[in-house]
C-alpha positions, 0 to 999 in steps of 0.5 A: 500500500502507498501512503503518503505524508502530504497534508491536505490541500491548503490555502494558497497563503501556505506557498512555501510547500515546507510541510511537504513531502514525498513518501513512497513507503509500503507496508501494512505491518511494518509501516515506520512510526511517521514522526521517527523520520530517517536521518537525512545524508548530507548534501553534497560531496563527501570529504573522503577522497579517493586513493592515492595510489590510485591513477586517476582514469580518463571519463568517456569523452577523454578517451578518444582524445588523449584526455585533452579537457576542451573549452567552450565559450558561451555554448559554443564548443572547441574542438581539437585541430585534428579530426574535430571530434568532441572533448568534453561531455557536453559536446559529445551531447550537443552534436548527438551524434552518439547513441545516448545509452552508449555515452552514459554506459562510458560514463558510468564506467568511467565512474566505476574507475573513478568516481571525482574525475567522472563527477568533475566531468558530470560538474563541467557539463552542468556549467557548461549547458549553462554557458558558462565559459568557466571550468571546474577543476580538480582542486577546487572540487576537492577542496572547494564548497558548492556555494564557493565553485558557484560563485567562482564560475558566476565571475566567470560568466559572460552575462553580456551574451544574453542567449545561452544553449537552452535559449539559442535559437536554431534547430541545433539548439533545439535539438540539444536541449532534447539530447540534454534531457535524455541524458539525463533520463537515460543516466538515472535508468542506467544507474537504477540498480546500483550507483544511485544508492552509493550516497555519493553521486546523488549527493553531489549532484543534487546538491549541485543543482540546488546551489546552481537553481538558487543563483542569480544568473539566469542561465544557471538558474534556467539549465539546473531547473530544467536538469533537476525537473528530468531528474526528479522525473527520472527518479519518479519512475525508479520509485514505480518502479520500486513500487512495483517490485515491491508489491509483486515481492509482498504479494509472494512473500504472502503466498509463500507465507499461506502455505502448509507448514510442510510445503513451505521454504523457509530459505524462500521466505528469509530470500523474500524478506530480504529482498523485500528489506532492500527494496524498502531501503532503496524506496526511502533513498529515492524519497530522500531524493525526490525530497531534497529536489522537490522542497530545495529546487521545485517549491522555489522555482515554480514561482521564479520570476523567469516564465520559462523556469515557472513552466518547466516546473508545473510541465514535469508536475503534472507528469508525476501525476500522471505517472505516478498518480499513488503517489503523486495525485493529491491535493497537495501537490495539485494545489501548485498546478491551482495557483499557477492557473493565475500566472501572468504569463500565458506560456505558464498559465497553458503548461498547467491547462495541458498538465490538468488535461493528461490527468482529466483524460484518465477517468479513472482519476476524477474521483482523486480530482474531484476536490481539486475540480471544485474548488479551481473549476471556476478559474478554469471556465474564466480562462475560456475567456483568456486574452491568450487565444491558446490558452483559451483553446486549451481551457475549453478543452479541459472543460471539455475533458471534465463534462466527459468524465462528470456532467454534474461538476459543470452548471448550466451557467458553466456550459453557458459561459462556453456556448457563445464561444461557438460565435467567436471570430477566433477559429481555434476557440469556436471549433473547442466550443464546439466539440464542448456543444456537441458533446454537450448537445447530442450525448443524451439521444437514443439512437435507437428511439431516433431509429423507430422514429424515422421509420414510424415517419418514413424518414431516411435519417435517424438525425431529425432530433438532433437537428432540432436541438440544433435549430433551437440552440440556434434560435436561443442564442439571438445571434441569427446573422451568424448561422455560417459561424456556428456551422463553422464551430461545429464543423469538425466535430459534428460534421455527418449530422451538417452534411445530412442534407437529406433529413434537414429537406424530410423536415421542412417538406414533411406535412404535419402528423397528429400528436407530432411537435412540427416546426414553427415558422421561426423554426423553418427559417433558421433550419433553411439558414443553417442548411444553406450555411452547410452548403456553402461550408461544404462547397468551398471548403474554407472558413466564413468571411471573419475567420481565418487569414484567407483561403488555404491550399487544399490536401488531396484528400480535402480537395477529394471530400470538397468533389464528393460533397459537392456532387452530393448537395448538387445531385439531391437539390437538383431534385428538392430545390424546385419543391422547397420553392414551391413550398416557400415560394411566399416567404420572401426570406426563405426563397433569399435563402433557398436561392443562394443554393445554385450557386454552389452546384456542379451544373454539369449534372444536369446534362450528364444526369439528363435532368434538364425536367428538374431545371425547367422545374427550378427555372418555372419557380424562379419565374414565380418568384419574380412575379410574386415578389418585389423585395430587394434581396429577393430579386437580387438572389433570382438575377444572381441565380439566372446569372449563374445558370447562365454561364457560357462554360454550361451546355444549360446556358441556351435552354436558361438563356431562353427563359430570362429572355422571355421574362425581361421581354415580359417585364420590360412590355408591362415597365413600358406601358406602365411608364407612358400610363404615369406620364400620362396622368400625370398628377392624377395617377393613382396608387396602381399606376406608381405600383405598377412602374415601381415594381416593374422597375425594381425588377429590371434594376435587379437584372440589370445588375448582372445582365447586359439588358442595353438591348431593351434600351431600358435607360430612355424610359428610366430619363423620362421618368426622371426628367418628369419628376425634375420638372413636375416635381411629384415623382415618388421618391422610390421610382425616382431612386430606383430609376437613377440606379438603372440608368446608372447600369445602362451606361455602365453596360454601354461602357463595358461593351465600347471598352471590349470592341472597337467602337465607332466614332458615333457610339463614342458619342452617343455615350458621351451624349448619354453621360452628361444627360444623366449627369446632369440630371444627378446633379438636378436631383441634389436638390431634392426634397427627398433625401434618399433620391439625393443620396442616390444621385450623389453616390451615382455622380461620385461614381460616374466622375470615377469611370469616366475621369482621366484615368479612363485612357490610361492602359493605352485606351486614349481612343476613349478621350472623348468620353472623359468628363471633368466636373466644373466649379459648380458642380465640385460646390454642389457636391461639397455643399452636400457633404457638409449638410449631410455628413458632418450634421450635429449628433442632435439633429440625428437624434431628433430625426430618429426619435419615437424610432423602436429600433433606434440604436440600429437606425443610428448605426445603419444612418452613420454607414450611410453617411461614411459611404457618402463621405468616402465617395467623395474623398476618391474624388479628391484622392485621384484628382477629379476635384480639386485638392483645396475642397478638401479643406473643408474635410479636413477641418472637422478632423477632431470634431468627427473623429469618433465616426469618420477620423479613419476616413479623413486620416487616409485623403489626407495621406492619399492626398500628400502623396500625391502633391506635398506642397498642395497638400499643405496649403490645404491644411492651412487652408482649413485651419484658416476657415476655422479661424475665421468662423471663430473670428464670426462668432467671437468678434476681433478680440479673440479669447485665446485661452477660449475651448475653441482656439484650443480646439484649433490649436489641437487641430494643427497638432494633429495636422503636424504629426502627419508630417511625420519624422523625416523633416527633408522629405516635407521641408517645402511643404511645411514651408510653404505652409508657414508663407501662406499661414504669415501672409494669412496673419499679415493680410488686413491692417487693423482699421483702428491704426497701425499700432494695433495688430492686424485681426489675424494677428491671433493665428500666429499661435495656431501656425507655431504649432508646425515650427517643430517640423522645420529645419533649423535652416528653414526656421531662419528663412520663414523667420526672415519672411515673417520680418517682412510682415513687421514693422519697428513698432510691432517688434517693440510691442509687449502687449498681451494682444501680441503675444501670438507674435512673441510666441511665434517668433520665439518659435522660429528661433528655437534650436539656434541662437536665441539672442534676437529672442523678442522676450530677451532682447531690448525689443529693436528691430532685427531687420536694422541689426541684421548688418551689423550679424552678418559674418561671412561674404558669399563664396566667389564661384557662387556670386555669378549664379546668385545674381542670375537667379535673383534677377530671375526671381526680382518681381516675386521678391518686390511684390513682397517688400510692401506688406500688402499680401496675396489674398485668399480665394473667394468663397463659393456660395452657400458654403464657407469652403474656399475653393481655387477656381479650375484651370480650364475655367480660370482665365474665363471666370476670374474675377479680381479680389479687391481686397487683395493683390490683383492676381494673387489668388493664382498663387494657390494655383498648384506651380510647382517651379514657384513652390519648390524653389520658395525657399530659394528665392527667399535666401537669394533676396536675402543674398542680394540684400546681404551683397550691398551691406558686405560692400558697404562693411568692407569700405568700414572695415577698410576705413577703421582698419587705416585709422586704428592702424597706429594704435592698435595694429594688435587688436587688428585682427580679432576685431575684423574676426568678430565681425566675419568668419572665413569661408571655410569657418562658416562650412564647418559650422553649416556642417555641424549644424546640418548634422544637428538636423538629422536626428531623426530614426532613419537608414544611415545610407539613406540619411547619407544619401540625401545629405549628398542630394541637398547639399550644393542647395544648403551651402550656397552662399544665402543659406550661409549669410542666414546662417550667420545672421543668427548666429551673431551673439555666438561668435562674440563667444567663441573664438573663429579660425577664420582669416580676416577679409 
């Protein structure tokens, strides 16, 4: 009998596990009083040491190499420089390439000859898995503590390495940290029957292990754990093994006893109890060891703070349950297994799922688990919700295991929690859940009643039961738009119930019996659902939308079974589809859903099967179906099947072709004569007359959808009707809708067939004639009184300027030129002024619009769908050029304020946008940080609150706008500066009419524009610095007043990251244009002089326009919008007219010119160079002047004083260098740094951009000394 001395399973206070022990002791009668515990043998290496006459002998691995000890270094082994083969034992075990019982069975002799040498071989191997480039030698193994060669190798380990053999990755190591293992394994069963129990190898080694599990270092923490978790494990099964011998010794030792005085040995009996005494002494040995491991190495390391060690301890745990359940499977040892299922660590928290299912597996186990079940169980059921989807995988496994064994340790609440699983987009997790429902759903059944039954009703299949539980699982859990989900789940486990298309059929064309339960109406719907979904599951072989990252390869035998199945559903729907119809045919949603099943048939049964009479019965229903209905989905599903059945692979095509025919011939006579009725009427039709075009219309939209219908010249009546609504203005909002949508398919049609011929030069032109009839017409509908006609004339000008943009000729197709359309002016207004009523509307304004609403919540979702499809229709437009950049201003300003609904949107036309065209890009987001202000200046009068919720709102804004600039400053350089030009003259455009001693109205924007300095080169803030001082007279620079603060701060702004002694906060407040002369420190290099005047002579009208202070104006403002917009280009020399409040002609300026854009930083240096030329002249005349006078006196200070005031040529390089350098510290690819670097350097070291440089750098020079010569 095994007994144990473990307590009972404890508090989780009690962690340490002190009190535990292993005991393996047996015995009924001889068991030993458990407080007379055996006196422990001392850890660790006893002090006898071998003889000394006796010649140390080689271990294993010295054999073959004369005895020559290798090194290794951080895992990574020497070898000897002859033939390579291994020197030491952790070598001959990392190459594996000897069998691992010969490596031991050498070891063990090599210990037989002698025991130190072999054990320093055994040290050396621990210390060097643990990549530890020390060595143990033998002087400090005989004279040295454990603790004392632990903390000499701890010095001697390369703790900077970081990786070490149990974390290298590579196969190499992989497979290392397996052959490790099995050593050790294959050690302790090679030395089971005799040097185990010689108190010296165990000894030592464990208490090794012990010493090495308690270090600091990661590596030997790591490598003992794993080593002394094998060798516990190792140590378990010489214990079953012990056990079993003792059991089968006890047992005969009582035979032998039983028997008859005169037939029993007594020699026997004295062999048995002999026997029997040993195995019982070899049983305690074992268990002082397994003691010493388990309360020194595995109570402290289960809870270690590296995951790895934490997971190889609760691994090996739930293996000596396992195997050694007796012994093992209690409560006190399954308690660490409890607490470890709260690890931080997902990797932990899976090692104990995995060790609770090979216990749960064994039934024979649940009564051993039944404490350990209760009170862990809820723990368990929360991580099916676990954020690790594998952990959460294996717990609903292990749920899974536990219902097997026991239904009553779960509550329906458990299973519950389980259930929804099968709904999840996870795949993992959902098919878990659904083996968990399967067994939970279909394990009560009686086969046989099921039988009787199905043959009581005449039915094939006995499953009639279980798909009712299933239908009413299905209804119960209200999540009836994710049926394919749930067939999903439930694929792989209950896979012959879902394929048994034949009962699900029995069921729904069955008629009702007496005293038989029939399925309700809901019940039918759900089944045709579900019975769809299996279809398509079975037909296309991969997960539903959702699930999944795509289509997989198929396997043969997945290809195999997808054909069969196929041919399967295809050769019984082939016959029920027509009845199921016909059954149904009045139920608009399940014909939808019956409809959708032809789409995954094999068609070509029908004529290798000679079933052509089942397709003319399917094509009769279809028919019946169009005529009874007029639902949207309905249709949809009846085109999509003629659609299908239509195809020119199918011999079928002809006969089908036939019957669409006939009834589009049909439909189109009754819309035609429906149309000429209404018109007719007009005013007076009545409620038969709309019925009749709207529901002959709705059916030929449907088919036109997939069917080239060009041929019944269906868009001239859809134009009339259109045109009558437009003029008379009673057109019903659905006829009008659905009449936009089917011309919209006419022209699409037209299109399709002109691209695939060659058309004519009159069929080009009658599209053309047609486009812009119905374009016009759309454009007629945005004034609407009805909204959803304006939302559909809007998505269908959205779409038609897509096809028919300038992309249309791309791919070699300019024969189509003639069919390209631009919008106009007007009509880019029209349609921003639709997007801004009717996307960026008020929360209020929805909410009263949808109040009283029962299904508000869903109305709510659906109406923001909407309007984010309108919205998004609109930016393809602005994205691909077909309206004009600057309308996007108006997007972009409501970013912050929409952002919960449409910020995505936004985000995306703003990067699409900036790709396209930096520089435009930017002017646009000025442009609507500039709307912003002005409605804020609107609303709030001229003096502005900047401390006001609303300026912050901007300011935040234009936060925002500068991150998407991004962090390499060189690629957006010209944009983010021509931002700041356009944001100065902006501040600078009016003058205050009060005098010019207040500041400009705009002045406040100055504070918005600061928050994009950040994105400027230091170069470049010197250059917009230099422009914003155009803008400045002498008294604003002198102002401190709080109202120019935005001044201030933006000035201040620009000078951050360079010399700050022109500071307006620091400095005495004079003008920084009349110091400018006397900053300058260097003259513009000779070989560059020439160039510059050529450029500046290039460039002189742009710079006069802007020495004044009147500034290019804005754009004017479109009507009925506060937009600004720039005019088109094909218009603009047409419609322009002057802006009297701004320069004549300066509202081209925005007008995308990408010579005048990119070279404005430029033309800013080259004015200043020309400026900087005339006062270097007149310095040098100075210079000249003082020099001759002070000549006398003070010729020693001659030189410094000129080197105050100029640097050197090759000084300024070297500072304009250091100062580049300075710019670039930003995450980028060093060769790509490089390589720009090279490609702006000859714009950054001309001679402007270093007189710039020096007009900043003015007060550093007064401090540093310069190795330039004087001029």
């Amino acid at each position: 009998m095994i007994t144990s001395e473990l307590p009972v399973l404890q508090d989780s206070s009690n962690e340490s596990g002190a009190a535990d022990t292993v005991s393996l002791s047996v015995s009924v009668s001889e068991l030993e009083d458990p407080t007379d515990t055996k006196g422990k043998k001392k850890r660790g290496r006893p002090g006898r040491p071998p003889a000394a006459n006796k010649k140390p002998r080689k271990s294993p691995a010295e054999k073959a190499t004369g005895g020559a000890k290798g090194r290794k270094a951080n895992g990574v082994p020497q070898t000897n420089g002859e033939g390579g083969d291994p020197v030491t034992l952790f070598e001959v075990v990392r190459m594996g390439k000897s069998a691992m019982q010969s490596v031991v069975d050498d070891w063990i002799e090599s210990y037989k000859q002698d025991r130190d040498i072999a054990l320093l071989d055994l040290i050396n191997f621990f210390i060097q898995c643990s990549g530890c480039k020390g060595t143990v030698r033998i002087e400090m193994f005989r004279n040295m503590q454990n603790a004392e060669i632990i903390r000499k190798m701890t010095e001697e380990f390369d703790e900077d390495s970081g990786d070490y053999p149990l974390t290298m990755p590579g196969p190499l190591w992989k497979k290392f940290r397996y052959n490790f293992c099995e050593f050790i394994c294959v050690l302790i069963r090679q030395c089971q029957y005799s040097i185990i129990y010689d108190e010296y190898l165990m000894d030592t080694v464990i208490s090794l292990l012990t010493g090495l599990s308690d270090s600091q270092v990661r590596a030997f923490r790591h490598t003992s754990t794993l080593a002394a978790m094998k060798l516990m494990t190792a140590l378990v099964n010489v214990a079953l093994n012990l056990s079993i011998h003792q059991d089968n010794t006890q047992r005969q030792y009582e035979a032998e006893r039983n028997k008859m005085a005169g037939k029993r040995a007594n020699e026997k009996l004295e062999l048995l109890l002999q026997k029997r005494k040993e195995l019982q002494e070899n049983q305690d040995e074992i268990e002082n060891m397994m003691n010493s491991i388990f309360k020194g190495i595995f109570v402290h390391r289960y809870r270690d703070a590296i995951a790895e060690i934490r997971a190889i301890c609760i691994e090996e745990i739930g293996v000596w349950m396992k195997m050694y359940s007796d012994a093992f499977l209690n409560d006190s040892y399954l308690k660490y297994v409890g607490w470890t299922l709260h690890d931080r660590q997902g990797e932990v928290r899976l090692k104990c799922l995995k060790a609770l299912q090979n216990l749960y597996t064994n039934r024979e186990l649940f009564p051993k688990l039944e404490l350990f079940t209760n009170r862990f169980k809820d723990r368990i059921v929360s991580m099916t919700l676990d954020k690790e989807y594998d952990v959460a995988v294996e717990a609903i496994r292990l749920i899974t295991l536990i219902l097997q064994g026991s239904e009553d340790a779960l509550s329906n609440e458990d299973c519950e929690n389980v259930y929804h699983l099968v709904y999840s987009a996870h795949r993992p997790v959902a098919v878990a859940a659904g083996e968990f429902l399967h067994r939970k759903l279909f394990s009560r059944h009686d086969p046989q009643a099921e039988e009787e039954l199905a043959k009581r009703r005449g039915r094939s299949s006995p499953n009639g039961n279980l798909l009712r539980m299933l239908v009413l699982f299905f209804l119960e859990s209200e999540l009836h738009e994710h049926a394919a989900y749930l067939v999903d789940s439930l694929w792989e486990s209950s896979q012959e119930l879902l394929k048994d298309w034949e009962c699900m059929t029995e069921l729904l064309l069955e008629e009702p019996v007496q005293g038989e339960e029939v399925l309700s109406d809901r019940q039918e719907s759900s089944l045709i659902e579900l019975m769809v979904c299996t279809i398509r599951q079975a037909a296309e072989a991969h997960p539903p939308v959702g699930r999944g990252t795509g289509k997989r390869v198929l396997t043969a035998k997945e290809r195999k079974t997808q054909i069969d199945d196929k041919n399967k559903l295809t050769e019984h729907f082939i016959m029920a589809l027509p009845m199921l119809l016909s059954k149904y045919q009045a139920d608009s949603e399940k014909v939808a859903n019956l409809l959708q099943i032809p789409m995954f048939f094999d068609l070509d049964v029908y004529s290798a099967g000679r079933m052509e009479k089942h397709l003319d019965a399917l094509l009769k229903q279809i028919r019946l179906v169009v005529e009874k209905h007029i639902e949207t989905d309905v249709l949809e599903a009846c085109s999509k099947t003629y659609s299908i059945l239509c195809s020119e692979e199918y011999t079928i095509m002809n006969r089908v072709d036939i019957a669409r025919s006939q009834l589009i011939d049909e439909i189109t006579d009754r819309f035609t004569h429906s149309v000429e009725d209404l018109l007719q009427e007009a005013e007076e039709a009545d409620d038969d007359d709309i019925y009749n075009v709207l529901s002959t219309l709705k059916r030929l939209t449907a088919f036109h959808n997939a069917h080239d219908l060009t041929r019944w010249d269906l868009f001239g009546s859809c134009y009339r009707l259109l045109k009558a609504g437009i003029e008379q203005g009673a057109m019903p909002e659905q006829i009008a809708v659905q009449a936009l949508q089917c011309s919209h398919y006419s022209i699409l049609w037209q299109l399709v067939k002109i691209t695939e011929g060659t058309p004519s030069k009159e069929d080009l032109v009658a599209l053309r004639r047609v486009v812009k009839s119905f374009l016009a017409v759309c454009q007629q509908c945005l004034s609407n009184v009805n909204t959803p006609v304006k939302e559909q004339a809007f998505m269908l000008l959205c779409d038609l300027l897509m096809v028919f943009s300038h992309q249309l000729v791309s791919g070699g197709r300019e024969g189509l030129e003639a069919l390209v359309f631009n919008p106009d002016s007007t009509l880019q207004n029209e349609l921003l002024t639709f997007i801004l009523d009717h996307v960026f509307i008020d929360q209020d304004d929805e909410n009263q619009s949808m109040e009283g609403d029962e299904e508000d919540e869903a109305n709510k979702i659906e109406a923001l769908h909407k309007r984010r499809n309108l919205l998004a229709a609109f930016s393809k437009l602005i994205i691909y050029d077909i309206v004009d950049m600057p309308a996007a201003a108006d997007i972009f300003k409501h970013y912050m304020k929409y952002y919960n609904d449409y910020g995505d949107i936004i985000k995306e036309t703003l990067s699409k946008t900036r790709q396209s065209d930096k520089i435009l890009c930017a002017k646009t987001l000025i442009l609507s940080l500039q709307q912003l202000f002005n409605e804020l200046l609107q609303d709030q009068g001229p003096t502005l609150d900047r401390t006001s919720s609303h300026v912050s709102g901007i300011k935040e804004l234009a936060r925002r706008f500068a991150l998407t600039f991004g962090l390499d400053q060189i690629k957006t350089r010209e944009a983010v500066a021509t931002l700041h030009k356009d944001g100065i003259e902006f501040a600078f455009k009016y003058q205050n009419p009060h005098g010019a001693e207040f500041p400009p109205p705009n002045l406040a924007f100055l504070e918005v524009l600061s928050e994009f300095s950040s994105k400027l080169l230091r170069q470049d803030k010197k250059t917009v610095h230099s422009y914003l001082e155009k803008f400045m007279s002498e008294s604003m620079s002198e102002r401190r007043e709080d109202v120019w603060l935005p001044l201030i701060s933006y000035r201040n702004s620009l000078l951050t990251g360079g010399e700050d002694g022109d500071r307006m906060s620091v400095t005495s407040g004079a003008s920084s244009k009349t110091s400018s002369i006397r900053s300058k420190k260097g003259r513009t290099p000779i070989h560059k002089s020439k160039r510059i005047e050529e450029e500046s002579s290039v460039e002189a009208s742009w710079l006069r326009g802007n020495d004044n202070l009147q500034t290019p104006g804005a754009l004017t403002t479109p009507q009925l919008t506060s937009t600004v917009l720039r005019e088109n280009p094909r218009q603009a020399a047409d419609t322009h007219l002057p802006d009297h409040d701004s320069e004549p002609g300066s509202e081209n300026d925005y007008v995308h010119n990408p010579q005048m854009q990119m070279s404005w930083l430029g033309q800013q240096k080259m004015e200043d160079s020309r400026k900087d030329r005339t006062a270097m002249n007149y310095m040098k005349a100075r210079n000249q002047t003082v020099r001759q006078t002070v000549r006398g006196l003070m010729e020693d200070d001659a030189e410094p004083i000129f080197e105050d005031v100029m640097m050197s040529s090759r000084g300024q390089l070297e500072d304009m260098n250091e100062e580049f350098e300075d710019t670039m510290v930003i995450d980028l690819p060093p060769s790509r740094n490089r390589r720009e670097r090279a490609e702006l350097r000859p714009d950054f070291f001309d001679s402007a951009a270093m007189i710039e440089d020096e007009s900043v750098s003015r007060t550093h020079t007064h401090t540093q000394p310069c190795n330039g010569k004087p001029v």
